[in-house]
N, C-alpha and C positions, 0 to 999 in steps of 0.2 A: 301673275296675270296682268299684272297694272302696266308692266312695262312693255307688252304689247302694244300698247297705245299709242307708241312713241316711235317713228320711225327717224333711221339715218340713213345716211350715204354712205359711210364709209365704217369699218370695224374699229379703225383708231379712232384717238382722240387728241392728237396732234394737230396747231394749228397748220403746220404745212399740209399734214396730208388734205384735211377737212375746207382748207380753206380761212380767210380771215372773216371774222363774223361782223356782219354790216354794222350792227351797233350795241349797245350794251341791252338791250331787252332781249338778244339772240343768245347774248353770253347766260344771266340770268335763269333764262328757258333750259339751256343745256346743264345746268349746274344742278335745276331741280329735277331732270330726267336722272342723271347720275345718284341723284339721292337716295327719289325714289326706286333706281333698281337696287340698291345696298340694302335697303331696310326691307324691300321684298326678300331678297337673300337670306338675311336674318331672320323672317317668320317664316321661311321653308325649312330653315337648321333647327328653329325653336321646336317647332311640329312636329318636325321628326324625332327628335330629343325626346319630344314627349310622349309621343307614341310608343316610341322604344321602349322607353320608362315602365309605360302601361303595360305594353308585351309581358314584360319580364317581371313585371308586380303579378301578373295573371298567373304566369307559368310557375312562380313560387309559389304563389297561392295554392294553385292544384298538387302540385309538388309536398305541400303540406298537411292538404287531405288525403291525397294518394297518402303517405306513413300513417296518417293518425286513424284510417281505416283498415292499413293494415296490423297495426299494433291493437287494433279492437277486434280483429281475425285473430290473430293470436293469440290475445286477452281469451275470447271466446273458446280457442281450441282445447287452450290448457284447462279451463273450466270442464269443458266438457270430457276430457280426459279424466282430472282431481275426480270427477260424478261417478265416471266409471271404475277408476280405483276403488274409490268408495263403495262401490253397489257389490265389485267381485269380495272384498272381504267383509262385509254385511253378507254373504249367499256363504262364504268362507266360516267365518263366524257360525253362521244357522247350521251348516255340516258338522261343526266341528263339536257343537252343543249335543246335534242330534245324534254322533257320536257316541257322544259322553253319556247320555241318558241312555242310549242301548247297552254302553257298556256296563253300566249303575244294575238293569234289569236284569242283563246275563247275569252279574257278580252277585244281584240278590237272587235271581233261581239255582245259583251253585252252592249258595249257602243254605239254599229250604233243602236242598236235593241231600247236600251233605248232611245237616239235621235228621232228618227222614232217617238215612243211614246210619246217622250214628245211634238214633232213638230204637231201630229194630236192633241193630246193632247189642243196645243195651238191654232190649227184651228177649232176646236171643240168650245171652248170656244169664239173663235171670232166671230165667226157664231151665237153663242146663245146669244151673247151679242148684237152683232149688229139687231139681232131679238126682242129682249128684247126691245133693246130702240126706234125701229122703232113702236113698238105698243103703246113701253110707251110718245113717240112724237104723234102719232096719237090719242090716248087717250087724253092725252091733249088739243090738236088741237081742237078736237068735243068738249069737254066740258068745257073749262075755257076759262076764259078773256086773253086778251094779258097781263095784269100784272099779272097773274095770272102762264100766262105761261112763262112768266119770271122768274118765282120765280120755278116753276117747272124746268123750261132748265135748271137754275142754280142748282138746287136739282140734278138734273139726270145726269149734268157734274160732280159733287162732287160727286155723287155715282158709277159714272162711274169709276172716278179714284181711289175712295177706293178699287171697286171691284178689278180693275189692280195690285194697289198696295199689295192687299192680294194675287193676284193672283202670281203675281212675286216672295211672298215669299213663298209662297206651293211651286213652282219650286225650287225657292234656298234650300229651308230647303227637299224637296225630292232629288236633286243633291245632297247633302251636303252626307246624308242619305244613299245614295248607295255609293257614294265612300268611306266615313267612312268604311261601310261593306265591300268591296272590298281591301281596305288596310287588314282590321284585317285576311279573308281569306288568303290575301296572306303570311300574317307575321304569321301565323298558319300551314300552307303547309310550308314554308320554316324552320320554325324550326321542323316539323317533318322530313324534307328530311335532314336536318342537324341528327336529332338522330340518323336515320336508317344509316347513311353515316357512323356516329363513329362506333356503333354499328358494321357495317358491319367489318368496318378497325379492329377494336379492337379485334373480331374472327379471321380474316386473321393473326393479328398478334401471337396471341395466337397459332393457329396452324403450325406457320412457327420455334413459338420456340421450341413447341413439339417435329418439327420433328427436328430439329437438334439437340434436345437432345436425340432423339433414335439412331438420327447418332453416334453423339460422343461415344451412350455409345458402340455400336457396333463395333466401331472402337477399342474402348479399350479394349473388352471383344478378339476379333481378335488378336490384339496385344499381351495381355498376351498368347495366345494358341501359336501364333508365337515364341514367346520369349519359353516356358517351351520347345516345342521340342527343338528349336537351340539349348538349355542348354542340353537334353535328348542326341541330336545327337553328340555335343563336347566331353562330358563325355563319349560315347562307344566309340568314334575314338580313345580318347586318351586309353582308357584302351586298347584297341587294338593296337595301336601305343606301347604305355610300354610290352604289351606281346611279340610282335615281337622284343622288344627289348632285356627284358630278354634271349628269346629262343636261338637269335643270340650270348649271351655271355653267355648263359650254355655251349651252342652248341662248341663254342672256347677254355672252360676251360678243362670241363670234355668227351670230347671224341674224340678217337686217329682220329678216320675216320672223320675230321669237315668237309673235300668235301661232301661227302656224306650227311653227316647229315647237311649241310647246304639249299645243293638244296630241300631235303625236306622242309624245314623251310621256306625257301623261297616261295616254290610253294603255302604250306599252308599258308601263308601270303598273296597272289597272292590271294586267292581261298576269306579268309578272307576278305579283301580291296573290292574284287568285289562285296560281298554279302552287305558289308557296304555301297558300292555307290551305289545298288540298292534300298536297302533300302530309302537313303536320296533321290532317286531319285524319287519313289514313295511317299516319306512322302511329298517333293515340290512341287509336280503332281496333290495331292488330292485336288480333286473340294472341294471349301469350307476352304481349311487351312490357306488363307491368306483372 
């Protein structure tokens, strides 16, 4: 702007073209217009410089809460996943308990039920026995001798007790029998509730690392569209940035009028800049680009 101030005659600076200068306060004058347009030149490069600077500290900046908020979504997501994991085998767990205790109740009314039976079972049999030898005492009675029936009582005690003793082991060897069976049922249930249990886990897992492999790759494929515009948006600013820079030092070399021809440059610069930030500002806006 300062060096609007200052008009010439002619775009050189040659004494033939300009003329010889009548005396030294002319020369002097022209020496400190030349200065001061150089040092203007240097605080239009510096400003811009520094501008640029600023741009690009901003745009990292954002660039650094843009990650550090996406890594606190994904922080969050896995979270909220781990909860869910958690909650289905806690509801998994409660089934598998409740389970267990139905199967503890059945297995304790299979054994009142068997009890029962084997108890009439045993009254059954005492009944018929004590029937048995009341006929087979009266039998006797009516038709043999008292040595006779000695030798029977004795007979009918010792068949008594054989019968008992076979009897006692039908009972052991049918307990024996159903509990064997009830063990192996149970040890048959339990490793199938074991397979379906892995089984289940091994899907769950399978699917949890799916999905964060479509995460990741989402994230990355984001990321690159992020990054090619930033790189897209740097490279117009700057090229726009070096044309205004250019224009402002054609604008100073080669034309007498540089007020003039400045504030146009300017404005269009102004016009430029703005169209550029609407731009970035719509490109940051766009649902989907981050």
């Amino acid at each position: 702007m300062q060096g609007g101030r200052y008009r010439r005659t002619c775009t050189s600076t040659t004494s033939h073209d300009n003329g010889w200068f009548r005396n030294s306060d002319e020369a002097a004058e022209a020496s400190t217009k030349t200065t001061s347009r150089d040092f203007h030149r240097q605080q239009v490069l510096i400003r811009a410089q520094q501008m640029l600077e600023k741009k690009q500290y901003e745009i990292q900046k954002k660039h650094e809460e843009k990650e550090r908020m996406a890594s606190e979504t994904i922080t969050a997501v896995r979270q909220t996943k781990l909860e869910e994991v958690r909650l289905r085998n806690r509801i998994k767990e409660s089934k598998a308990q409740q389970a267990k205790n139905l199967q503890a109740i059945q297995h304790q009314i299979r054994e009142e039920k068997l009890q029962d039976e084997l108890r009439r079972l045993d009254e059954a049999s005492h009944r018929h026995q004590k029937k048995l030898l009341f006929n087979r005492f009266h039998t006797a009675h009516l038709h043999v001798s008292s040595s006779q029936r000695a030798k029977v009582n004795r007979t009918l005690r010792e068949s008594e007790i054989e019968a008992k003793r076979r009897l006692q082991e039908e009972r052991e060897q049918a307990r024996a029998k159903a509990a064997e069976e009830e063990r192996i049922a149970r040890e048959i249930d339990m490793q199938q509730r074991r397979l379906l249990y892995d089984e289940r886990a091994l899907r769950c897992l399978e699917h949890q690392q799916e999905q964060e492999r479509r995460m990741r790759e989402k994230a990355l494929e984001r990321q690159r569209a992020y990054d090619e515009r930033l790189r897209r948006l740097e490279l117009q600013k700057d090229n726009v940035k070096g044309g205004r820079i250019q224009q402002r030092m054609r604008g100073g070399q080669f034309y007498s009028n540089a007020r003039r021809r400045q504030q146009s440059v300017a404005q269009s610069d102004d016009r430029i800049g703005e169209e550029v930030s609407c731009r970035f500002f719509r490109a940051m806006t766009t649902p989907g680009y981050i």
